[in-house]
C-alpha positions as CSV (number, residue, x, y, z in Angstrom):
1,X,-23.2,-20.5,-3.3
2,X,-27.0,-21.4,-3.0
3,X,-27.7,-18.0,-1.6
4,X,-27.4,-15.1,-3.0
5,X,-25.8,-12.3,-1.0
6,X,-27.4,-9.1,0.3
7,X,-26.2,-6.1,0.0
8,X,-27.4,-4.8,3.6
9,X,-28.3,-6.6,6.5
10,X,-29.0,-5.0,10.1
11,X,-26.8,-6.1,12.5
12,X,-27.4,-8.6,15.4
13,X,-30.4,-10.0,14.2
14,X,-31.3,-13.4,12.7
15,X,-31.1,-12.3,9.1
16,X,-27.1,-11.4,9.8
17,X,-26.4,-14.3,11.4
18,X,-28.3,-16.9,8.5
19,X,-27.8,-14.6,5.3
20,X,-24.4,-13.5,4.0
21,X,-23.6,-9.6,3.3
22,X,-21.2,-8.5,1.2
23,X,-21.5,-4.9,0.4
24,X,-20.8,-4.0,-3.7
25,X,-18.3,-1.0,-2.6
26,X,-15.9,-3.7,-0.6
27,X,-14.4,-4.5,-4.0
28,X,-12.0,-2.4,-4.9
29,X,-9.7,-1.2,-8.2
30,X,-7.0,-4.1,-6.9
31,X,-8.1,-5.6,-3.7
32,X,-10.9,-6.0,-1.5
33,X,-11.8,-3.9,1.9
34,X,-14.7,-4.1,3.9
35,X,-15.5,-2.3,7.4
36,X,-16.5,-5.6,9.1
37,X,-16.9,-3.4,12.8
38,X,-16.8,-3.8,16.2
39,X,-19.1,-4.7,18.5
40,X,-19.2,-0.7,20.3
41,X,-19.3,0.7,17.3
42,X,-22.5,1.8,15.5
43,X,-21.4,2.2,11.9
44,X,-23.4,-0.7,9.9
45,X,-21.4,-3.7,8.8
46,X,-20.8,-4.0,5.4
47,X,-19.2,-8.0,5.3
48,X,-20.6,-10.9,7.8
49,X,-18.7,-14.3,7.9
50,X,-20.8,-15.9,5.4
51,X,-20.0,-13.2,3.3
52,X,-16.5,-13.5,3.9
53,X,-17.5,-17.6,2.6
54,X,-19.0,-16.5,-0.8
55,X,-15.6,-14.5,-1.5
56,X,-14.0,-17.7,-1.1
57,X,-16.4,-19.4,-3.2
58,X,-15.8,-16.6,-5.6
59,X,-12.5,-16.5,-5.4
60,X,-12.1,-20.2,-6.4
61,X,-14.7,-20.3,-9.0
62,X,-12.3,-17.5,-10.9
63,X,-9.1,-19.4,-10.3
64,X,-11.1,-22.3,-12.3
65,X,-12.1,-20.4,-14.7
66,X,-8.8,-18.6,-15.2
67,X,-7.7,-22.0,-16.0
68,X,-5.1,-21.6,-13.1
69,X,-3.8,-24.7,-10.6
70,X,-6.2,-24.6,-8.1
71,X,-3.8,-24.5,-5.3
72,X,-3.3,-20.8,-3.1
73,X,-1.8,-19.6,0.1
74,X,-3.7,-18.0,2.8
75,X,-2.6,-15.7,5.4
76,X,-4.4,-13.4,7.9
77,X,-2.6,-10.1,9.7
78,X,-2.5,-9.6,13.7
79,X,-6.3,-8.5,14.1
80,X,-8.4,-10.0,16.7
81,X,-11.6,-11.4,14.2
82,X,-8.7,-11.4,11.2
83,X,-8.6,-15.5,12.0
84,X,-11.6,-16.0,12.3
85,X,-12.2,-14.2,8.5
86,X,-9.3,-16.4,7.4
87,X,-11.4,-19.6,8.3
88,X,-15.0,-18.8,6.6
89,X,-12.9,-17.6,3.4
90,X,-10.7,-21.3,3.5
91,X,-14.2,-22.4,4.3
92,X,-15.6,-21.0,0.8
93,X,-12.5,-22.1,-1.8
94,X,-12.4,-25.5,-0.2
95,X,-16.3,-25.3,-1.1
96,X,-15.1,-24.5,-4.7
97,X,-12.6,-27.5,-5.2
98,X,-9.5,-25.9,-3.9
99,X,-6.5,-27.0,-2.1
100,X,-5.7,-24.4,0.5
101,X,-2.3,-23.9,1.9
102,X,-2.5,-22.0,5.3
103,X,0.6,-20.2,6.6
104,X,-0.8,-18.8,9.5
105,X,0.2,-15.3,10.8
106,X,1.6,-13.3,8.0
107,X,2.7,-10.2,6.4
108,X,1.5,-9.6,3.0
109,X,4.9,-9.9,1.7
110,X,5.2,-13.0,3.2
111,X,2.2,-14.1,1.5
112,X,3.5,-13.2,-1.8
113,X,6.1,-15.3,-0.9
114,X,4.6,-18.4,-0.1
115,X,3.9,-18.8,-3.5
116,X,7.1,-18.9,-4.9
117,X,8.1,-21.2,-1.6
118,X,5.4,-23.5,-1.7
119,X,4.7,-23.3,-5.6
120,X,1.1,-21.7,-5.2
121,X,-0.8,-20.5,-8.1
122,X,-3.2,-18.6,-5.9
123,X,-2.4,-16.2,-2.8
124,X,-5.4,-14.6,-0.3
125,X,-3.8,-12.6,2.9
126,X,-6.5,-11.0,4.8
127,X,-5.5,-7.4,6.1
128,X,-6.8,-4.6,6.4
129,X,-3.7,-2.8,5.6
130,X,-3.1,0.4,7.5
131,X,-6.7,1.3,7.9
132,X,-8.1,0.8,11.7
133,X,-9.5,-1.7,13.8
134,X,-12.8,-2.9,12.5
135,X,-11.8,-2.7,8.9
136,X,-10.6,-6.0,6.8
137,X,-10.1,-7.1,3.2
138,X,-8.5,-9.2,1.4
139,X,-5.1,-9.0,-1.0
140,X,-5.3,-11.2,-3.8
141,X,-3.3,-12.8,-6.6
142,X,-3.5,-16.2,-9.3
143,X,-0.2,-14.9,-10.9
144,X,3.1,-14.0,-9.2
145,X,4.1,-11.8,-8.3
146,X,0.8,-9.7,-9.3
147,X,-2.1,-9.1,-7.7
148,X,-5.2,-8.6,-8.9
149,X,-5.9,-5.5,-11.1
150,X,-9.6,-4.1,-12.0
151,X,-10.2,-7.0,-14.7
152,X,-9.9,-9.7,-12.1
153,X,-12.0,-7.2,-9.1
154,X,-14.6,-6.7,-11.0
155,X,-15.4,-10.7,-12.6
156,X,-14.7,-11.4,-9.0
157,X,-17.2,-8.8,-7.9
158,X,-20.1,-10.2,-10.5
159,X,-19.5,-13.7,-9.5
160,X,-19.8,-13.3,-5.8
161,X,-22.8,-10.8,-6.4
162,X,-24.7,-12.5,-8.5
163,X,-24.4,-16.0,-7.2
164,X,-22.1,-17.2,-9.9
165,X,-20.1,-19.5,-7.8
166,X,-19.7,-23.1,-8.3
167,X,-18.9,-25.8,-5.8
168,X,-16.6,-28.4,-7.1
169,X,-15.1,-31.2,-5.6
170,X,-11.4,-31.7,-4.8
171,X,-11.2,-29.1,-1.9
172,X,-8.4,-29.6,0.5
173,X,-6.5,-27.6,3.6
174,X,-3.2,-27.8,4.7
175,X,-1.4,-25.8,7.6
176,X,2.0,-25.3,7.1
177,X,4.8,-24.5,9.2
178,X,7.9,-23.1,8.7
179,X,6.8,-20.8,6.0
180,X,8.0,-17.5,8.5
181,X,11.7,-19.0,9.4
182,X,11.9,-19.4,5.3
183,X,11.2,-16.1,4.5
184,X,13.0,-14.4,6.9
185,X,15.8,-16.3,5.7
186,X,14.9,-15.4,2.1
187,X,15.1,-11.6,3.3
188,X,18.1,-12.2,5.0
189,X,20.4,-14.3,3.1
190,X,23.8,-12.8,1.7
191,X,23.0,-9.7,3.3
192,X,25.2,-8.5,5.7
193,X,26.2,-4.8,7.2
194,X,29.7,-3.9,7.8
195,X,28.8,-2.1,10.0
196,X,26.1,-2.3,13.4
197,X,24.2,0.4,12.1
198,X,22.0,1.4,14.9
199,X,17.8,1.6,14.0
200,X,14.8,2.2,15.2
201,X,12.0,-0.5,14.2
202,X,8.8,0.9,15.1
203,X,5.9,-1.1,14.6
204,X,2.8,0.0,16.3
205,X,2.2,-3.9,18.1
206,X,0.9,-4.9,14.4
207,X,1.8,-8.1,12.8
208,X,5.6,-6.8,11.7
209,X,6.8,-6.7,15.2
210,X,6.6,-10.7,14.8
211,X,9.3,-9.8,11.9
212,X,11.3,-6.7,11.7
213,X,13.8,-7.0,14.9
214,X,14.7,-10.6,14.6
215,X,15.0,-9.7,10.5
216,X,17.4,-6.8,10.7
217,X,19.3,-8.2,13.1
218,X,20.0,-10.9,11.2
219,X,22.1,-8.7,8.6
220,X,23.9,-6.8,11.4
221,X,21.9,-3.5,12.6
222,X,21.8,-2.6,16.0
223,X,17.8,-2.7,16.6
224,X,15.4,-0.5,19.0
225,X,12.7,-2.4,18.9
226,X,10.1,0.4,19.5
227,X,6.2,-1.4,19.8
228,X,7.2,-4.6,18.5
229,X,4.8,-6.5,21.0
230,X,2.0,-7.6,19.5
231,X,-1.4,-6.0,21.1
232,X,-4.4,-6.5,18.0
233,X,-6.4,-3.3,20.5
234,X,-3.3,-0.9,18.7
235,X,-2.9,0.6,22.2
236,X,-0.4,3.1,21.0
237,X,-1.7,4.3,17.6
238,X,-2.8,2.7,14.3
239,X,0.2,1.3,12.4
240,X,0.4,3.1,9.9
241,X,4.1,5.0,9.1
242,X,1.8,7.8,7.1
243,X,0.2,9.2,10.7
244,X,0.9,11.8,12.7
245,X,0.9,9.9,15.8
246,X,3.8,7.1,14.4
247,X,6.0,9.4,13.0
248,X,6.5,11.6,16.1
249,X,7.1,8.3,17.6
250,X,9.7,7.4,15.4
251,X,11.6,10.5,15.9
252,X,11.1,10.3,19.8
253,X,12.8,7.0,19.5
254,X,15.6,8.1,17.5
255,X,16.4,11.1,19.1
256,X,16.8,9.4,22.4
257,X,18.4,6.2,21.2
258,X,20.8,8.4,18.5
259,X,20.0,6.1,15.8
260,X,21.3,6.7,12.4
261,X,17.9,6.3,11.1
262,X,14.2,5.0,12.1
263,X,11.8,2.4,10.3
264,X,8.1,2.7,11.1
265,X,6.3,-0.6,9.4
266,X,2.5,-0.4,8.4
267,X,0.0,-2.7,10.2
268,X,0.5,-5.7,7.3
269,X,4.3,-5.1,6.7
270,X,4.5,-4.3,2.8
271,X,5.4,-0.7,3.5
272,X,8.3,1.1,5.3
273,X,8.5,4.8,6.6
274,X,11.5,6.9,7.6
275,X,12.7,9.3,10.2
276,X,16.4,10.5,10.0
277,X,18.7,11.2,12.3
278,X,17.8,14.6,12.8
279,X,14.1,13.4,13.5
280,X,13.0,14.7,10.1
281,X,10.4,12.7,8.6
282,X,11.5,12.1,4.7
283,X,8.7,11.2,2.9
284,X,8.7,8.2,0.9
285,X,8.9,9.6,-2.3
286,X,12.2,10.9,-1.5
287,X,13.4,7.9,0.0
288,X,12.7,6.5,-3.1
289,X,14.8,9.5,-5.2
290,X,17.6,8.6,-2.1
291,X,17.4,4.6,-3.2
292,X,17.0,5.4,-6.8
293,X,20.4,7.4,-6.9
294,X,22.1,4.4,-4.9
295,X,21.2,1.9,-7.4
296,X,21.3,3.7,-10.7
297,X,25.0,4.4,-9.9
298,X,25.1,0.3,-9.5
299,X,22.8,-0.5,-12.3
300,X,23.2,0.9,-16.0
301,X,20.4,2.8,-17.6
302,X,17.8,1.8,-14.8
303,X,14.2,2.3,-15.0
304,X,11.7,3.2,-12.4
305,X,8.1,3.3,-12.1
306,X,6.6,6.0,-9.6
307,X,3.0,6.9,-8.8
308,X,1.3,10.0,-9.7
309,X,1.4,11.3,-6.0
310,X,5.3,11.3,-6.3
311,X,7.5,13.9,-6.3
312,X,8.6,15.3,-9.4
313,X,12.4,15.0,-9.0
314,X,12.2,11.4,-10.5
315,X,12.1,13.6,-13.8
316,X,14.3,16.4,-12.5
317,X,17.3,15.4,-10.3
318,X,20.5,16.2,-12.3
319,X,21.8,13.0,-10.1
320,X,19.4,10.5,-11.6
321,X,19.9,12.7,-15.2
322,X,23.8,11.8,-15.0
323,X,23.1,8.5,-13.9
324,X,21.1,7.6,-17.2
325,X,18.1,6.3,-14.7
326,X,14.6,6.4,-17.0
327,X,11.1,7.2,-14.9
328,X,7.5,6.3,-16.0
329,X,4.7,7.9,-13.4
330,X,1.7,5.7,-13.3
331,X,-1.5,5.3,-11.2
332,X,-1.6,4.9,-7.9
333,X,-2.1,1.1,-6.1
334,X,0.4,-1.3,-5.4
335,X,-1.5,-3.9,-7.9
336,X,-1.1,-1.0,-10.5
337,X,2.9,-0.3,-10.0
338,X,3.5,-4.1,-9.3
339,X,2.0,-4.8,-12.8
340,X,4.0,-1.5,-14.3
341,X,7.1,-2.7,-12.8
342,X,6.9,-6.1,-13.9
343,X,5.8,-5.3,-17.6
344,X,8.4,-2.9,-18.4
345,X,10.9,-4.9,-16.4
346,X,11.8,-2.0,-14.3
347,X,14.1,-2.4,-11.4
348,X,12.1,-0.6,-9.0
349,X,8.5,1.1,-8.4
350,X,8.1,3.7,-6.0
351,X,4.4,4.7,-4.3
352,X,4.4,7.8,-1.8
353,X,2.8,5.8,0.1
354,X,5.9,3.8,1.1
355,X,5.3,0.7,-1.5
356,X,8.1,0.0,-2.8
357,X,8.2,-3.3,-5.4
358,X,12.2,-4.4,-6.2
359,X,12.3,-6.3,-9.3
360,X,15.4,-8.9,-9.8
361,X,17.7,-9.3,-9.0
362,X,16.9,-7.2,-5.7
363,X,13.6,-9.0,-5.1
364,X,10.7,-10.6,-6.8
365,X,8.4,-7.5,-7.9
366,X,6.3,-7.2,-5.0
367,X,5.9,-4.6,-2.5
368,X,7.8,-5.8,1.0
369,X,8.4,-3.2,3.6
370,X,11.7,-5.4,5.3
371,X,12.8,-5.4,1.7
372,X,12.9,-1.7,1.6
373,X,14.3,-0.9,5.1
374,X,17.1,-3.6,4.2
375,X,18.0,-1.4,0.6
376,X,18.0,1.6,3.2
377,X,20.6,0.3,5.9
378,X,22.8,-0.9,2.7
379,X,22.5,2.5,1.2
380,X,23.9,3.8,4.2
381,X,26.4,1.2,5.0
382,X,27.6,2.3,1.1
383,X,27.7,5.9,2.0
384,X,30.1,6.0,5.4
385,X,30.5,9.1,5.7
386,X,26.9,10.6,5.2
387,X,24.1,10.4,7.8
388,X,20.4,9.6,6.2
389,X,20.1,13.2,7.1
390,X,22.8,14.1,4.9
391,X,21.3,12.2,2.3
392,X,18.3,13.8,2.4
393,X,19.5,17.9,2.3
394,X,21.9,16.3,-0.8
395,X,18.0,16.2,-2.8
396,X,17.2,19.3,-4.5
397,X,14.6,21.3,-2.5
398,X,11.1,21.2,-2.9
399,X,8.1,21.7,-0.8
400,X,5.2,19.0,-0.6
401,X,2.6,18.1,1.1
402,X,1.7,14.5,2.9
403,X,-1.1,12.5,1.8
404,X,-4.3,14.4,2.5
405,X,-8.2,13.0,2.0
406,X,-11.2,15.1,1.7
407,X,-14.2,12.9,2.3
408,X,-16.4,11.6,-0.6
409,X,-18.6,8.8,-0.8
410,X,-17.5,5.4,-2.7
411,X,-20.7,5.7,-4.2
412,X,-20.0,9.2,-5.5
413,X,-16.2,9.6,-5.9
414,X,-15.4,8.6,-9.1
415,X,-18.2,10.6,-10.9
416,X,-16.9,13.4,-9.1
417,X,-13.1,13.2,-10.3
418,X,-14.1,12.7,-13.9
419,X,-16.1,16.3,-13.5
420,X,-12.9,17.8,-11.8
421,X,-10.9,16.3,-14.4
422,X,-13.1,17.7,-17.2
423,X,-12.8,21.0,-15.0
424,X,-8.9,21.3,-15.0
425,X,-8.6,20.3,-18.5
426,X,-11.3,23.1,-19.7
427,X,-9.2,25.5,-17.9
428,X,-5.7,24.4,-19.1
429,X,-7.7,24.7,-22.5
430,X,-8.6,28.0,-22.2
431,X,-5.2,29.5,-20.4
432,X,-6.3,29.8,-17.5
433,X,-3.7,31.7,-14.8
434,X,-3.1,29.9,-11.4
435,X,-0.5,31.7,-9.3
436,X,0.0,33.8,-12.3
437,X,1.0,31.1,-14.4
438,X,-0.2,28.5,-17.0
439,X,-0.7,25.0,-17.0
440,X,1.9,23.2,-19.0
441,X,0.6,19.9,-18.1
442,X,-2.7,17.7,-17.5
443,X,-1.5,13.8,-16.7
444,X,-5.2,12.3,-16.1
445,X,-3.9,8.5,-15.9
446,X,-4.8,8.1,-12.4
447,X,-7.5,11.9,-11.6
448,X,-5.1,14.7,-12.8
449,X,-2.5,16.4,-12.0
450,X,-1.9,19.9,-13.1
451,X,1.5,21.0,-13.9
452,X,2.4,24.7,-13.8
453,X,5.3,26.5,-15.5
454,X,7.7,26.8,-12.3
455,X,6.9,23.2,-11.7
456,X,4.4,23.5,-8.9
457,X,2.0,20.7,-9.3
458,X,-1.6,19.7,-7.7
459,X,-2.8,15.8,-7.6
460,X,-6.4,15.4,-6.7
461,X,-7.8,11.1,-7.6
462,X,-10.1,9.4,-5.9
463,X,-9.1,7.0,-3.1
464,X,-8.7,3.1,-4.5
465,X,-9.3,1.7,-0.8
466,X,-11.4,4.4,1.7
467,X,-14.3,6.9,0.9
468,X,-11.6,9.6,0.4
469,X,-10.4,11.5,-2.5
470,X,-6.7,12.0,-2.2
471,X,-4.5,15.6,-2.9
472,X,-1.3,16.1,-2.6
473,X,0.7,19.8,-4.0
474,X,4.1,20.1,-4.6
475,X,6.7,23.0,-5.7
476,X,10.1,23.3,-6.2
477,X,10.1,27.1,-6.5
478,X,8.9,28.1,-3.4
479,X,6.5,26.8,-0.2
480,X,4.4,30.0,-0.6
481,X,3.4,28.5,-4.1
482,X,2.9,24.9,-2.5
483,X,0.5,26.6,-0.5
484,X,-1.3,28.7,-3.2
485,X,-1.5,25.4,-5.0
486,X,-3.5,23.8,-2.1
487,X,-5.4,27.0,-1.7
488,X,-6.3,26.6,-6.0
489,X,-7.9,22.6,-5.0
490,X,-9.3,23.7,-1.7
491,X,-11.4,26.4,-3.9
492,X,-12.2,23.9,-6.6
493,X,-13.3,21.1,-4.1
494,X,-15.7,23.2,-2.0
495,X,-17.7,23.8,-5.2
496,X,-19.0,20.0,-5.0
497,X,-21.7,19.3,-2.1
498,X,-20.4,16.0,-2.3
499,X,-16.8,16.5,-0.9
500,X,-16.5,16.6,2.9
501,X,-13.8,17.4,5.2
502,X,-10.0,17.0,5.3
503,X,-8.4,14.3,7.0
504,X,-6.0,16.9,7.3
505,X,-4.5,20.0,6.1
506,X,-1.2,22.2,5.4
């Protein structure tokens, strides 16, 4: 790249149309995400299209110098500039000598497995996940099933940044077809329900309504295709199965259509979120305990890898106990529990976020939503006689809280967890009484989370993808003390200037 690229550039002017911008705080612990904006909105754009080149460039000058075949797949998610992204960052690793393999429309999961199918070293979907319209990024990988980890962000961050990147010769592009039939087949083969098990597939006219009805009915459910039609202006409500406005559309649609259980998909398909029959949402952690009982009564002495937002009956459940099934609890990200999963050759990783990442010989290690809602329907195809509602009042009891973000600058986040951190840890130091009890526990491998002696626990990290920090409480003595607990972190965040409002609250 002959130009270096700024870090700001006012929008429609000639500067953003001749320069490229590529904001520092786009690249991320594991992945890249940029608000790239829309043309009514006033919020500053932090990535033009010649920015989106000089990741390209970037991007291919690491997988040279990674010593890696210079050869990736490229997919883009159901947005309406995602395309045109897709083409300037083609654009920038064909500028850097490398053959790009373009698979068109995609999930992320179908991404990942394009390069098992077409034998790529390199993979690049751009998505901007669940967040909303005017956001994009890019998911990235040079070794399957991984993705990259904060190593690989940050040499790609200092080569696109400081104008490290070197065009080379041998640059190709190839469109391929066929790459969608082959993985739905992949998801699909030697699957079959006994049973027409009847569903809800919600997915919020994002890019897995081009999948998820024609997938599970491939293995024998009875589908309700619930916003399958693609629509890139979300005219419904983001797709994302962690919001309000989803859920209560899930259970709307399984109420009515008295399905045995609904699947809401998030807006690039590698996550999958339940409703039950009842219309109770069950968060995904404890889908995950649900699934993790299933297959550790199939598979002997299984380990699993959770996230530190998880609930604590991965360590708890006399089910999982008798059942010999190990759990490690590791940082949050889905690069993060991939990379867990795969180096202690776990069977499964569980995020509360609804990543789930089945190892072989269920899957390949990465996170796939249509994976996880197939391992759902054969869970309940396995268990006859129990609804998913049954299923779920057959966990122990706890109270938690959903996902919740406080604002906080990227800029200013992270130095503001590591003071919180240093905070909790003083006062679990110095015995220190919240709800009349002591902390027992201080797991800082992803921000902390504070154990007390009943086993109510707080979470408070900062956010690897948004300007958020991220809290989450749990108890399994009582939801007066999953309360108190938020009530403890609300008092300690409004101490710091720097920490805005709630996305929302309990």
């Amino acid at each position: 790249m002959t130009r270096l690229p700024q870090t700001k550039i006012a929008v429609n002017t000639l500067d953003f149309e001749t320069f490229p911008l590529v904001k520092p705080t786009g690249f991320r612990e594991y992945d890249a995400r940029w608000w790239f904006g829309l043309p009514t909105d006033e919020k500053p754009s932090e990535l033009n299209l010649y920015g989106v080149q000089a990741l390209g460039e970037g991007l291919g000058t690491l997988m040279h110098e990674r010593g890696v075949d210079p050869k990736i797949a490229v997919g883009h998610d159901f947005r309406h500039y995602s395309l045109g992204i897709k083409m300037a960052l083609m654009t920038g690793l064909m500028n850097s000598g490398v053959n790009v393999h373009d698979i068109g429309l995609a999930l992320s999961p179908m991404a990942y497995f394009a390069q098992f199918h077409l034998d790529c070293a390199g993979v690049a979907m751009v998505t901007a996940s669940h967040n909303s319209n005017g956001w994009t990024g890019v998911k990235m990988g040079i070794e399957a099933p991984l993705t990259f980890g904060p190593d690989e962000m940050a040499r790609l961050k200092a080569i696109v940044l400081n104008g490290e990147s070197k065009p080379r010769p041998g640059g190709s592009y190839h469109y391929v077809d066929g790459v969608r039939e082959a993985y739905i087949e992949d998801l699909t083969k030697n699957v079959k329900l006994s049973r027409p098990i009847r569903i809800v597939a919600a997915c919020g006219n994002g890019t897995a309504g081009a999948f998820a009805e024609e997938a599970l009915k491939r293995i024998g459910a009875d589908v309700v295709p619930v916003e399958c039609e693609l629509d890139w202006s979300f005219p419904n409500y983001n797709p994302n199965p962690e919001s309000l406005e989803m859920l209560h559309a899930m259970r709307d649609a399984c109420l009515q259509n008295k399905a045995e259980v609904a699947l809401g998909f998030d807006g690039d398909g590698d996550r999958c979120g339940v409703v039950d029959n009842e219309g109770e949402e069950i968060f995904a952690d404890k889908v995950g305990v649900m699934l993790a009982r299933d297959l550790s009564a199939q598979y002997e002495n299984a380990q699993f890898v959770v996230d530190v937002k998880s609930t604590g009956l991965y360590h708890t459940d006399p089910v999982l106990k008798t059942n010999g099934a190990k759990t490690d609890y590791y940082k949050t990200g889905h690069s993060y529990i991939k990379r867990r999963v795969h180096d202690l050759k776990a069977l499964v990783g569980f995020e509360k976020s609804g990543h789930y990442f089945f190892n072989a010989p269920i899957g390949r290690g990465y996170d796939d939503g249509l994976v996880s809602a197939i391992a759902i329907l054969q869970m309940l195809d396995r268990n006859p006689d129990k609804s998913m509602a049954d299923l779920r009042k057959a966990l122990p009891k706890t109270w938690g809280s959903p996902t919740m973000s406080p604002y906080c600058a990227d800029e200013e986040k992270y130095g503001v967890i590591e003071r919180i951190i240093a905070e909790v840890q003083s006062d679990a130091d110095a015995g220190m009484k919240i709800l009349g009890q002591s902390i027992i526990d201080v797991n800082t491998v992803n921000g902390v989370r504070f154990t007390l002696e009943d086993g109510t626990w707080g979470l408070m990290r900062a956010s690897s993808n948004t300007p958020n920090l991220v809290v989450v409480v749990e108890s399994p003595a009582s939801e007066e003390n999953m309360f108190g607990m938020f009530r403890e972190i609300e008092r300690r965040l409004a101490a710091y200037s720097e920490i805005g409002e709630f996305d929302q609250k309990i």
